[in-house]
C-alpha positions, 0 to 999 in steps of 0.5 A: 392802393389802385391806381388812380383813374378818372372814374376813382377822381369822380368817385372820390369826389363824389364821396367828398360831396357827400361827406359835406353834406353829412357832416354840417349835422355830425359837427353841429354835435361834435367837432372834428379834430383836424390839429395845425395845418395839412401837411405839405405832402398831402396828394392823391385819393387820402390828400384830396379827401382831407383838404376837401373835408378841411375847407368845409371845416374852415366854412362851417366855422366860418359860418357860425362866427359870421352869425355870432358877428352880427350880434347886437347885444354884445360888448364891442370887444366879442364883434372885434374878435369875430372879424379877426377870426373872420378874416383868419378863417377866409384866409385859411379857406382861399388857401386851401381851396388851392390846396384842393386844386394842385392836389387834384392837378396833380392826380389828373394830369398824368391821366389827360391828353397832351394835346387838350385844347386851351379853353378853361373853365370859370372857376375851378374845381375847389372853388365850385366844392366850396360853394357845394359847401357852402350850399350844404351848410345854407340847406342844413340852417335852413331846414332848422327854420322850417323846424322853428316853434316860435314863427308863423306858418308863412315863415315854414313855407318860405324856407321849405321853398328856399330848401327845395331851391337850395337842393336843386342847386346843389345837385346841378352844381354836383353834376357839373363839377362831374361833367367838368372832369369828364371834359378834361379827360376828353382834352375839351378843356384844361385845367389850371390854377391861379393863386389869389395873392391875398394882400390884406394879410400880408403886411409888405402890401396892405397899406394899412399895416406897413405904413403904420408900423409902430 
């Protein structure tokens, strides 16, 4: 495999942004197989690649089951098992955009300047491809509205002015996630992680689940 460099980083990327687009129609006729968890050893171009095409996954489950939970015809039981595995799946989102992180941490941190200055941006690069993510996934949905049979015309033209939105959106959020490497590269700003410490699963901090042990 070559070696890594800023632009295979950028390009990899690139690539990364393009499968999520591509694949919120590719999964909506078949399901990919991703089986447990990613592997701890996951690092480089395959591991970056994994963990970003993963998470989109989480999200695009995520996103049918937030459809399915708002359901107002159904027993109470099925809106019950949409908020657990609500609350499964963005645990297992968050997790792996930190994933996404220390793996891309650790591809460009031997390629960046030693001496780069302390600035930081607002949120990192896992957190701006789950948004990438979840932009691909709102453009898809919304192109099916402008597809609808059953609306007026007045709805067609909302949505097709919400896709034309959407898809700026993305294209700007794709570029600055480009121009955010080429800042670390040039030691303007560095890059960091900070680990969310979700408390609600953890039963040693959610008030809920240690003081009402059984």
């Amino acid at each position: 495999m070559a070696d890594i460099t800023i632009d295979i980083t950028k390009e990899t990327l690139q690539d990364a942004i393009a499968h999520q687009t591509r694949s919120v129609m590719d999964w909506h006729y078949g399901e990919p197989v991703y089986e447990g968890d990613p592997a701890d050893d996951l690092n480089g171009v395959p591991g970056l690649r994994e963990l970003i095409a993963r998470q989109h996954w989480a999200n695009f489950q995520l996103w049918h089951v937030e459809d399915r939970a708002r359901r107002k015809d159904v027993e109470a039981k099925v809106i019950a098992d949409c908020k657990y595995a609500i609350d499964k799946l963005n645990q297992k989102r968050n997790d792996l955009i930190e994933r996404v992180d220390e793996c891309l941490i650790g591809m460009l941190s031997p390629l960046l300047p030693g001496d780069a200055a302390e600035r930081y941006n607002t949120e990192t690069v896992g957190a701006a491809l789950d948004r990438l993510s979840i932009q691909a996934l709102k453009i898809f949905h919304m192109k099916e509205q402008c597809s609808r049979k059953d609306v007026d015309e007045a709805h067609v033209d909302q949505c097709n002015a919400k896709v034309e939105v959407l898809v700026r959106q993305h294209g700007d959020l794709g570029q600055a996630i480009l121009e955010l490497i080429d800042e670390y590269a040039a030691g303007t700003k560095k890059p960091k992680v900070y680990f969310q410490f979700k408390m609600y699963n953890d039963p040693s901090l959610n008030p809920e689940l240690y003081k009402n042990k059984s």
